[in-house]
C-alpha positions as CSV (number, residue, x, y, z in Angstrom):
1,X,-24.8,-336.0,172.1
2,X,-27.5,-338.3,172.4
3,X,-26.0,-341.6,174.0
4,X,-26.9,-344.5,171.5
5,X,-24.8,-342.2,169.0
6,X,-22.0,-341.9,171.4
7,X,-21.9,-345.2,171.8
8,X,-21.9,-346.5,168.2
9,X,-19.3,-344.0,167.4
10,X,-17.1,-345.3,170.4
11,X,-16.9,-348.6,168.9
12,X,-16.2,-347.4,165.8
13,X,-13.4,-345.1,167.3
14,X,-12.4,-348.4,169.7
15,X,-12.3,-350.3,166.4
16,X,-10.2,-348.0,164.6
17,X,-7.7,-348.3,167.5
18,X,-7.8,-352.2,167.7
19,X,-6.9,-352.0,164.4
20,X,-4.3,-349.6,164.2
21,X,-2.8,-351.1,167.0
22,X,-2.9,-355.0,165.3
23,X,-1.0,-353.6,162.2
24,X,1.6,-351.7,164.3
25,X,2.0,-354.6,166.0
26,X,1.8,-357.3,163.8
27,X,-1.4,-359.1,165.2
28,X,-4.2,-360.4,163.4
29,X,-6.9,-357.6,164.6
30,X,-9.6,-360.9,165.8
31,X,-6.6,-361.7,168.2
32,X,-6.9,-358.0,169.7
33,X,-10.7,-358.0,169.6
34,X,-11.3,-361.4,171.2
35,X,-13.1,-361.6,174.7
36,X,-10.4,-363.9,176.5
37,X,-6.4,-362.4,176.8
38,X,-5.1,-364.4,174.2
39,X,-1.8,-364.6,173.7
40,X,0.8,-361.7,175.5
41,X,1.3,-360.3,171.8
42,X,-2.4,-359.9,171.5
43,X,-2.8,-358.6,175.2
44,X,0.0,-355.6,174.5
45,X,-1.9,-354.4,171.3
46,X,-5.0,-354.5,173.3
47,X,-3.7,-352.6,175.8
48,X,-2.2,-350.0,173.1
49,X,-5.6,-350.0,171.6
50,X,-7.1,-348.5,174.8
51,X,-4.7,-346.3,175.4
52,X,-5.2,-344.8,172.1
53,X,-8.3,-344.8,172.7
54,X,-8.1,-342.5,175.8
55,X,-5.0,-340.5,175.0
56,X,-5.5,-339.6,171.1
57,X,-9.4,-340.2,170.7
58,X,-10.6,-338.3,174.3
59,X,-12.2,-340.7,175.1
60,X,-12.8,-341.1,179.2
61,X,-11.5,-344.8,181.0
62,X,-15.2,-345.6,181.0
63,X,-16.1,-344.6,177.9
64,X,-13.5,-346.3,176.6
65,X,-14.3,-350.0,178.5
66,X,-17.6,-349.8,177.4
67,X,-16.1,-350.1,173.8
68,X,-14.0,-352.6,174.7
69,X,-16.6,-354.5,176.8
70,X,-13.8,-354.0,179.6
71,X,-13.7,-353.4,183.0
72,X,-13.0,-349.8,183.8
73,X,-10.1,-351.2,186.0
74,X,-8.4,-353.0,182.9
75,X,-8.3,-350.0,180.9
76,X,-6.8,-347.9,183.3
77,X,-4.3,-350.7,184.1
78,X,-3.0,-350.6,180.4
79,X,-3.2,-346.9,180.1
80,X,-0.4,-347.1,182.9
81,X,1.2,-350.2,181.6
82,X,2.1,-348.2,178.2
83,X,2.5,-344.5,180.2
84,X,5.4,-346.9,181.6
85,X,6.9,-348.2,178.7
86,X,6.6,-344.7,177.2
87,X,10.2,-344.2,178.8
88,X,11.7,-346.3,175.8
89,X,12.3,-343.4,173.7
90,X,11.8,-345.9,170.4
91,X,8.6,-347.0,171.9
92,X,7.1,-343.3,172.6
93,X,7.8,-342.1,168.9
94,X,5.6,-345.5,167.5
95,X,3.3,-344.5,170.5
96,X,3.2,-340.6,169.7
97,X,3.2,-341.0,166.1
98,X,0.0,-343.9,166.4
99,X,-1.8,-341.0,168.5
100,X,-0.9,-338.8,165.7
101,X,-2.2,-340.7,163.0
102,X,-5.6,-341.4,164.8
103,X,-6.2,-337.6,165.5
104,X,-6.0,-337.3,162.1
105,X,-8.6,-339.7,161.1
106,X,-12.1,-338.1,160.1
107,X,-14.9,-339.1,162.4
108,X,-17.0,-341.7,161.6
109,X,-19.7,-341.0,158.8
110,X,-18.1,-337.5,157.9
111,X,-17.3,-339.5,154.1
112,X,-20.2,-341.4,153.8
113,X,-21.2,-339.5,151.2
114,X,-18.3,-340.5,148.8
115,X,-19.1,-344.3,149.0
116,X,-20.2,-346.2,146.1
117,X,-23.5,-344.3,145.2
118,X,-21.4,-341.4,144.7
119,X,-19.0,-343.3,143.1
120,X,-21.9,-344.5,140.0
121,X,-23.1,-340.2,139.6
């Protein structure tokens, strides 16, 4: 896969995770997407988002702080932040079903087709 492709369909897949993990949790998504930490609400959806990322998109720790314009380090700390919390049995079935959800969506561009041109045919 040629790497500017890979790369613009990482953010799109890192995207899709920020904002899966701001609506399960309640945050604006610009709170999870921000550059700083933001608040500890934020933070803990960011750190959901790149474990989705990793666990239900395959997406490697580097691959997946390159999306988030993150160290390698910081994702790999929330990966084992939420592999932690995971022991919650209410937390892992959000978690699992999240992962679930988001290896069900369709990669990017597989509908573009069915946008608004052919909507007007």
């Amino acid at each position: 896969m040629a790497a500017p492709f890979r790369f613009a369909r990482d953010k799109a897949a890192a995207r899709l995770a920020m904002h899966m993990a701001a609506y399960a949790c309640h945050i604006d998504p610009a709170e999870v997407e921000a550059r700083t930490r933001g608040s500890a609400e934020a933070a803990a959806a960011r750190q959901l988002a790149m474990y989705l990322a990793h666990v239900a998109m395959n997406m490697s720790l580097a691959r997946v702080a390159i999306a988030f314009e993150r160290d390698r380090s910081t994702v790999g700390h929330a990966c084992r932040v939420i592999e932690d919390r995971r022991d919650d049995p209410a937390f892992d079935a959000h978690v699992e079903l999240l992962e679930d959800l988001l290896r069900e969506a369709p990669p990017p561009g597989v509908v573009a087709g069915y946008g608004m041109q052919a909507a007007r045919r």
